[in-house]
Backbone as JSON, one array per atom type, in Angstrom:
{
  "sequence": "XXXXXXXXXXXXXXXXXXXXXXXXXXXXXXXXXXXXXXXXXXXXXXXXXXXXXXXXXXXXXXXXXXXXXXXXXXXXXXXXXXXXXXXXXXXXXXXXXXXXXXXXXXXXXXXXXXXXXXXXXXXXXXXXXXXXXXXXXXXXXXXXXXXXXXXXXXXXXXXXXXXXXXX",
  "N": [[18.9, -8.01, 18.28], [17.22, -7.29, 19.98], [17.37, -4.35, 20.56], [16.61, -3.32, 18.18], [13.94, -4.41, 18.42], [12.92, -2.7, 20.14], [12.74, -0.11, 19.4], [11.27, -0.67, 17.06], [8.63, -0.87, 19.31], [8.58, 1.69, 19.53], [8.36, 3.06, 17.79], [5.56, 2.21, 16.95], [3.74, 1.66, 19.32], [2.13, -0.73, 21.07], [-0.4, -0.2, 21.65], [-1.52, 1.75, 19.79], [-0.52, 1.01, 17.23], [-2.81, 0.06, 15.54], [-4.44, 1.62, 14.58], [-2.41, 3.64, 13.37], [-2.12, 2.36, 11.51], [-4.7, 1.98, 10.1], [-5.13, 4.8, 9.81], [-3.03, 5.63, 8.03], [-3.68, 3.88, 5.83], [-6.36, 5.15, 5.08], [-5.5, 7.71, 4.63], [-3.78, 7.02, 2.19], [-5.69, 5.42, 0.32], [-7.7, 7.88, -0.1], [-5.76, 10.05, -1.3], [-5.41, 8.1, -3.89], [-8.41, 7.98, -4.5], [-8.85, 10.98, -4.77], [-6.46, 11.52, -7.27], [-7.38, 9.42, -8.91], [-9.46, 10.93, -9.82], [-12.04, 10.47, -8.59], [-14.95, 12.37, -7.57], [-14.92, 13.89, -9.99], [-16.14, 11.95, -11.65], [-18.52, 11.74, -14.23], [-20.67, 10.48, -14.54], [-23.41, 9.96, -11.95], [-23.8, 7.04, -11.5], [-22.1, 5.45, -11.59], [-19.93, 7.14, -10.08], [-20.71, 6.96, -7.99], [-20.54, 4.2, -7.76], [-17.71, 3.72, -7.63], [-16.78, 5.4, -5.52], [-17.91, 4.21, -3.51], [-16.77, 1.91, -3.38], [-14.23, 2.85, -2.42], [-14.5, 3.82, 0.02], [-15.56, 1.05, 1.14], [-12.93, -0.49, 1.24], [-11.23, 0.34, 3.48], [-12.33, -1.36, 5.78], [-12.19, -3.67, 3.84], [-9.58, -4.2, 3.89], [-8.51, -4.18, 6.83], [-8.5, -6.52, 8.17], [-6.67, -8.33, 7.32], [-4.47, -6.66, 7.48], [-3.88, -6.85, 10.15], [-4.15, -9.2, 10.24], [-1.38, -9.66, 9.23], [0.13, -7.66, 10.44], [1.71, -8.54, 13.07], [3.92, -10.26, 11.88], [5.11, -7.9, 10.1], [5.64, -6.1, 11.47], [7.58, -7.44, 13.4], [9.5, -8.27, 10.54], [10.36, -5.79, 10.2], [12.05, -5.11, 12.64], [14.31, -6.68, 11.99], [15.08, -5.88, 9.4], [15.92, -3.92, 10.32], [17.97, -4.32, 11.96], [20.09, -5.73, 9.96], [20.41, -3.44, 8.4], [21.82, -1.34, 10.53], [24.57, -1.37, 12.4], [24.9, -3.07, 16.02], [25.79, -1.19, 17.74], [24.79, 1.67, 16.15], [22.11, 0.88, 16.43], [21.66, 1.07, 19.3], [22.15, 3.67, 19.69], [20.55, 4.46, 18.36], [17.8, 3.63, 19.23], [18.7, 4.94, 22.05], [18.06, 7.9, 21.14], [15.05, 7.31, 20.21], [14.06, 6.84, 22.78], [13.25, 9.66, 23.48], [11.64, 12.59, 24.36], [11.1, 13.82, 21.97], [12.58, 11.77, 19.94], [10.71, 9.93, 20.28], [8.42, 10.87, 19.26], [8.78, 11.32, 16.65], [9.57, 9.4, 15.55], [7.07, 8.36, 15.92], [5.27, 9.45, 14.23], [6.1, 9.62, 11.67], [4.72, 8.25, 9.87], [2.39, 9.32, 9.69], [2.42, 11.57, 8.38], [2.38, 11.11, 5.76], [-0.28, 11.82, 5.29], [-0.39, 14.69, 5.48], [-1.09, 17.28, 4.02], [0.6, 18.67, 2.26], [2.61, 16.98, 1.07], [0.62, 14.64, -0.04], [-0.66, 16.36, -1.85], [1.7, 15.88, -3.42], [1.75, 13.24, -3.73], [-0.68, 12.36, -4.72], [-0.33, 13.44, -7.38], [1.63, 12.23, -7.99], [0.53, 9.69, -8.46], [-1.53, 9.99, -10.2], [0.05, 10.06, -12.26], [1.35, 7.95, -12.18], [-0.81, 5.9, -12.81], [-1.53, 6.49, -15.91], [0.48, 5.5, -16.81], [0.53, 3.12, -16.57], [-1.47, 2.12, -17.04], [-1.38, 2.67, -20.12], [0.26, 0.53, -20.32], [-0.71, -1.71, -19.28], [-2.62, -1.78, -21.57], [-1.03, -2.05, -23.99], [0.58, -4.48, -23.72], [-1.82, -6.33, -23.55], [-2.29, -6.29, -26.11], [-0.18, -7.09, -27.23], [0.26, -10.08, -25.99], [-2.51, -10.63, -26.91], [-1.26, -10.44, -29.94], [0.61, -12.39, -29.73], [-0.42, -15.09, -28.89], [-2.07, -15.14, -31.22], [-0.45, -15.97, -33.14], [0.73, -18.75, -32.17], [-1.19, -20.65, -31.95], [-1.1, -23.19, -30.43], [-0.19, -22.35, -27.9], [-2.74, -20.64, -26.81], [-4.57, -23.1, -27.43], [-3.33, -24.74, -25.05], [-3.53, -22.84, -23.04], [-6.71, -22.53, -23.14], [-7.47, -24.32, -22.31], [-6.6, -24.99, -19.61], [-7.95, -22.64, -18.16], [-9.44, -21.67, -15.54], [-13.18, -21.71, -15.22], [-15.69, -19.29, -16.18], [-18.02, -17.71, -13.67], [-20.04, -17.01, -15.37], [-20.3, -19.47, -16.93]],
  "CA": [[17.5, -7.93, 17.87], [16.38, -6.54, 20.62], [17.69, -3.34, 20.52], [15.55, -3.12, 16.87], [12.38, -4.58, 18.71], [12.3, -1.36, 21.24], [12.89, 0.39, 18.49], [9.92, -0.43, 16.34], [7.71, -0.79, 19.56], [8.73, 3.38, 20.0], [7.49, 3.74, 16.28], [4.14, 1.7, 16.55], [3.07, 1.45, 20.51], [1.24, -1.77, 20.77], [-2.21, 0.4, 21.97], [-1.79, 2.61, 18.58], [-0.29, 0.46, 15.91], [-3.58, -0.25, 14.49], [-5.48, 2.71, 14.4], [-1.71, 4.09, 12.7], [-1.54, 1.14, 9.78], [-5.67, 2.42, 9.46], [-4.98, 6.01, 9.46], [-2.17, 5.51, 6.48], [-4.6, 3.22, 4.22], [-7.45, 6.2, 4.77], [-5.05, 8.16, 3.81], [-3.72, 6.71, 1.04], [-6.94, 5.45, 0.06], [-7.83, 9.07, -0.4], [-4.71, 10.34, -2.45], [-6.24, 7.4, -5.0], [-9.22, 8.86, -5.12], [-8.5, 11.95, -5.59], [-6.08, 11.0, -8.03], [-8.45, 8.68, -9.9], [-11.11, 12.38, -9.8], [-13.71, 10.03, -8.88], [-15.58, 12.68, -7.87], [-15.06, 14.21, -11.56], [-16.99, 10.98, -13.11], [-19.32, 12.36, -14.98], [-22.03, 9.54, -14.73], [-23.72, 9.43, -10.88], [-23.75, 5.64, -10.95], [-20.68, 5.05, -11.74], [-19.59, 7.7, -9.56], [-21.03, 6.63, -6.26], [-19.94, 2.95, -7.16], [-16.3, 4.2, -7.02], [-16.68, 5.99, -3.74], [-18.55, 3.51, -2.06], [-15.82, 0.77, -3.02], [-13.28, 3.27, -2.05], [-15.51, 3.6, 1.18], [-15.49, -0.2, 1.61], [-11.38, -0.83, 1.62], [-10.48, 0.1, 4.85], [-13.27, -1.78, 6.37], [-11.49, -4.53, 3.65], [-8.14, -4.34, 3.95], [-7.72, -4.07, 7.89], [-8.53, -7.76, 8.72], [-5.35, -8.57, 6.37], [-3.52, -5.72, 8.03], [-4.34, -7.03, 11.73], [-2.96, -10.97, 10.5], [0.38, -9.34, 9.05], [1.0, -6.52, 11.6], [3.04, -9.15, 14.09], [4.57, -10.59, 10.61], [5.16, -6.64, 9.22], [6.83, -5.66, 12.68], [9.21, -8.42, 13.42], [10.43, -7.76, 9.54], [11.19, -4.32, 10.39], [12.9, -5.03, 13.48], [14.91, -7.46, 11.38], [15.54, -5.26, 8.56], [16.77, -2.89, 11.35], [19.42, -5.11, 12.55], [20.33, -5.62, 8.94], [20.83, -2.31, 8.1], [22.67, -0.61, 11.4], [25.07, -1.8, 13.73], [24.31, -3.1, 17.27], [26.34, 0.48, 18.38], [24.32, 2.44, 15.76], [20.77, 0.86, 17.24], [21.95, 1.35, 21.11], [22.08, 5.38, 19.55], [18.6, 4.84, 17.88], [16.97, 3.41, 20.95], [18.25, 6.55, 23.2], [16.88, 8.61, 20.5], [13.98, 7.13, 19.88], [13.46, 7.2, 24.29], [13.53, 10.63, 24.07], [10.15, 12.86, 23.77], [11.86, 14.08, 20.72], [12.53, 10.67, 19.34], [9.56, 8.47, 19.86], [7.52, 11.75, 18.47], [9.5, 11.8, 15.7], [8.98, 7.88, 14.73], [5.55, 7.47, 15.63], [4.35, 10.44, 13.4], [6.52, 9.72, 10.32], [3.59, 7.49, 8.64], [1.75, 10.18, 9.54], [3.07, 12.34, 7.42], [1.85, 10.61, 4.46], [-1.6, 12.25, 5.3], [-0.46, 16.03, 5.22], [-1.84, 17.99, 2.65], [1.62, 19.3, 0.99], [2.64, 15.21, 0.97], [-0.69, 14.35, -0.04], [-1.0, 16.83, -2.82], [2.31, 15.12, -4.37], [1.56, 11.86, -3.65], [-1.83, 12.84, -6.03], [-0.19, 13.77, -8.89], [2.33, 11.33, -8.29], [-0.36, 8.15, -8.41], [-2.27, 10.02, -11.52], [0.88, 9.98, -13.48], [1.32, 6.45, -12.39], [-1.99, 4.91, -13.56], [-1.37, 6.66, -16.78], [1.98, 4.52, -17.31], [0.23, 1.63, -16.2], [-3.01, 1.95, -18.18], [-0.3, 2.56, -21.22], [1.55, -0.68, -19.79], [-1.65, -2.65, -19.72], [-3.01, -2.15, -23.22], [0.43, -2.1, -24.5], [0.82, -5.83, -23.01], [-2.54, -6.97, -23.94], [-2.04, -6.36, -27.48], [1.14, -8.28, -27.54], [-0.32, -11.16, -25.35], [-2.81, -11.2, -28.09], [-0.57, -11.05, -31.41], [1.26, -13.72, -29.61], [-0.82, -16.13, -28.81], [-2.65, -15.5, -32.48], [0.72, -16.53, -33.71], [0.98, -19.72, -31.15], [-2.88, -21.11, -31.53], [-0.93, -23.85, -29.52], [-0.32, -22.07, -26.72], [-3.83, -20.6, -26.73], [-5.06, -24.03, -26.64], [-3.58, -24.82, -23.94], [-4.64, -21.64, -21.67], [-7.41, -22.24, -23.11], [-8.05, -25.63, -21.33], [-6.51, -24.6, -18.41], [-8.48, -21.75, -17.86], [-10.81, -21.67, -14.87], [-14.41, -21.42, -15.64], [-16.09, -17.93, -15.29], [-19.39, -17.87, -13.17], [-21.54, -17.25, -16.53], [-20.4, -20.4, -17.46]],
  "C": [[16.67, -7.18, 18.93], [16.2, -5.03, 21.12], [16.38, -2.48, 19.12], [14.52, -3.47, 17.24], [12.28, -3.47, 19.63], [12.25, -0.48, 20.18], [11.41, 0.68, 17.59], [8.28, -0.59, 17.92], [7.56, 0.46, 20.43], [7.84, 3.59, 18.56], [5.96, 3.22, 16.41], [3.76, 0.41, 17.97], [2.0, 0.28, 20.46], [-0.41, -0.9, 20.75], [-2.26, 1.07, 20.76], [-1.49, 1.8, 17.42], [-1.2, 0.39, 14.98], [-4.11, 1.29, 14.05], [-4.31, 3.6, 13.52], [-1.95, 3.49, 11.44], [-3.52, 1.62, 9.58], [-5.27, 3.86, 9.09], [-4.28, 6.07, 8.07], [-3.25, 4.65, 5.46], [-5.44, 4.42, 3.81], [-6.62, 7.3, 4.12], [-4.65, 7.99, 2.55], [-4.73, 6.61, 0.06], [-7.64, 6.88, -0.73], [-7.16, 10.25, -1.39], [-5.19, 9.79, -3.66], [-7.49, 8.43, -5.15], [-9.03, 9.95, -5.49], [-7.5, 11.92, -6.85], [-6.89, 10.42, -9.31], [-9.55, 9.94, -10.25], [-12.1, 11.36, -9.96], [-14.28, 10.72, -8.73], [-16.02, 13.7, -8.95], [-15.85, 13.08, -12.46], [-17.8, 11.51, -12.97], [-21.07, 11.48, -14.35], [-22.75, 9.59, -12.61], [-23.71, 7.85, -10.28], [-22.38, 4.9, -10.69], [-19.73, 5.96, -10.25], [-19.86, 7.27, -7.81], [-20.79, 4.77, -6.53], [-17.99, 2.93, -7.07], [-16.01, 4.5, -5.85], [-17.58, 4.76, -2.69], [-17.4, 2.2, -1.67], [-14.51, 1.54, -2.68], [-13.82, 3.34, -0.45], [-15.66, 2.39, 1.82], [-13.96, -0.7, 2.35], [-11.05, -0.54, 2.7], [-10.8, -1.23, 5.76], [-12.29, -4.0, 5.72], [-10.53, -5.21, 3.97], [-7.69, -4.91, 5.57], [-8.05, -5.79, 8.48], [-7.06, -8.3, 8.06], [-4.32, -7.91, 7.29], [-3.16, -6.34, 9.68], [-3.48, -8.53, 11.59], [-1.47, -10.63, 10.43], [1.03, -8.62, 9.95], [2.13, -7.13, 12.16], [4.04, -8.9, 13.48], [5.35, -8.97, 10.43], [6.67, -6.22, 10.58], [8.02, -6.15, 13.22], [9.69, -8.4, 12.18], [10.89, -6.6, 9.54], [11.63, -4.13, 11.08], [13.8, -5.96, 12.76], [16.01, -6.87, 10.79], [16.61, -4.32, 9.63], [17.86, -3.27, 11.68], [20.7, -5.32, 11.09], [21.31, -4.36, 8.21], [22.43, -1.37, 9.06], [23.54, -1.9, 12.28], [24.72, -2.0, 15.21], [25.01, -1.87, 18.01], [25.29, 1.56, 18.22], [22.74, 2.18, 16.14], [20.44, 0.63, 18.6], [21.53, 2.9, 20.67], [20.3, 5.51, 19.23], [18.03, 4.86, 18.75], [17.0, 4.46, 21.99], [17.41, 7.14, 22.18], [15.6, 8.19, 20.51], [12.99, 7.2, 21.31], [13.5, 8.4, 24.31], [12.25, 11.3, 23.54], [10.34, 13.12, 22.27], [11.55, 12.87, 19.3], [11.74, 9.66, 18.91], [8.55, 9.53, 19.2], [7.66, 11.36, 16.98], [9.07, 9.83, 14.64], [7.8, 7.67, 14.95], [4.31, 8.45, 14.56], [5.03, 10.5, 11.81], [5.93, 8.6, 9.48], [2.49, 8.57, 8.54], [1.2, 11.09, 8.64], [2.52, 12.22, 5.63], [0.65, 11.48, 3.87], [-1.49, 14.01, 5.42], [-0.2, 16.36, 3.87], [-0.65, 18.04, 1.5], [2.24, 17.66, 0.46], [1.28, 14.93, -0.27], [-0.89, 14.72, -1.66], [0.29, 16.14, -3.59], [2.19, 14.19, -4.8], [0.12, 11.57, -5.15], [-1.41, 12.56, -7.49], [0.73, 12.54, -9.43], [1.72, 9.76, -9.01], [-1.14, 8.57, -9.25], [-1.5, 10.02, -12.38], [1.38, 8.22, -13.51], [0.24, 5.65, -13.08], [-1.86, 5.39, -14.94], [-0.45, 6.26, -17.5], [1.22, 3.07, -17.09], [-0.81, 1.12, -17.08], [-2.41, 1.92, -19.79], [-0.02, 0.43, -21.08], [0.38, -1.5, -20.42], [-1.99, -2.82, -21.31], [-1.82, -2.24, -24.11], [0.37, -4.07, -24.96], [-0.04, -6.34, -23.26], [-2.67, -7.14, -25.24], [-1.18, -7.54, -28.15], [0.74, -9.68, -26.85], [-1.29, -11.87, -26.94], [-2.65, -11.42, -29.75], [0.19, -12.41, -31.04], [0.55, -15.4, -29.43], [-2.12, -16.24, -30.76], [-1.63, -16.03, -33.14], [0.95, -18.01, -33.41], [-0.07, -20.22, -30.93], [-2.36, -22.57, -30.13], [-1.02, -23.9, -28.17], [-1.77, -21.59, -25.84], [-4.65, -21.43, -26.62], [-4.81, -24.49, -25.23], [-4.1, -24.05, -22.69], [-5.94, -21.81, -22.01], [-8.07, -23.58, -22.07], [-7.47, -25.81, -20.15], [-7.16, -23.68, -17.43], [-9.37, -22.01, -16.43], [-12.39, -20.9, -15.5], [-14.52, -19.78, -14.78], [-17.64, -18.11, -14.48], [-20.63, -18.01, -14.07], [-21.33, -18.49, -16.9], [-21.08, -21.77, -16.99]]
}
């Protein structure tokens, strides 16, 4: 294991880790939007409440990111051990000591955030929400022929339900 903990603390330097696991959300973050063409909505209101809650998420997310990091890093020194042999992560570890090596792992999240990446990742995550947005109404349809079929079951979700705030 400890061969896989030098390992990941060559990929994600305690002084940088965070400002890496932010850089990749902003990025990502950004692929979505563009993706989503929020700034193609048509409407201004709508349009600047998209970007502002895309604008909010980092600010969201990284308190989450900051509890799991430890969590995130000791599973990927884990996985590491998992995967390779204690021979084949003695080889990683030189590599990864070498300017070469720790370059090479601490810039491949990076990566996410260049343009030619970036621009796939785009098209990739607008052809996804378009399977998913399928998926959904697909699935809500059938949710609701089934439970019109099953008023039983509909009672009971229905008295399980949590209240909504208008209520």
């Amino acid at each position: 294991m400890e061969q896989a903990q030098a390992i990941v603390r060559i990929m994600f330097p305690p002084e940088t880790r965070e400002q890496t696991f932010a850089k990749t959300i902003d990025d990502m973050l950004g692929q979505f939007r563009r993706a989503m063409k929020v700034d193609s909505v048509p409407d201004a209101g709508l349009r600047k409440m998209l970007n502002d809650q895309f604008d909010a998420m980092p600010g969201l997310l990284m308190p989450t990111v900051r509890e799991y990091l430890p969590q995130i890093l000791d599973a990927t020194a884990l996985a590491y051990t998992h995967e390779y042999s204690l021979d084949e992560l003695r080889h990683i570890r030189a590599f990864a000591e070498t300017p070469a090596g720790s370059r090479y792992l601490q810039t491949s999240m990076k990566l996410l955030g260049d343009p030619a990446v970036a621009k796939v990742n785009e098209a990739y995550l607008e052809a996804i929400q378009k399977v998913q947005l399928a998926e959904r109404e697909r699935m809500q349809a059938e949710i609701v022929d089934y439970l019109k079929k099953h008023p039983d079951v509909a009672a009971k979700l229905q008295g399980n339900r949590v209240p909504s705030s208008n209520e």
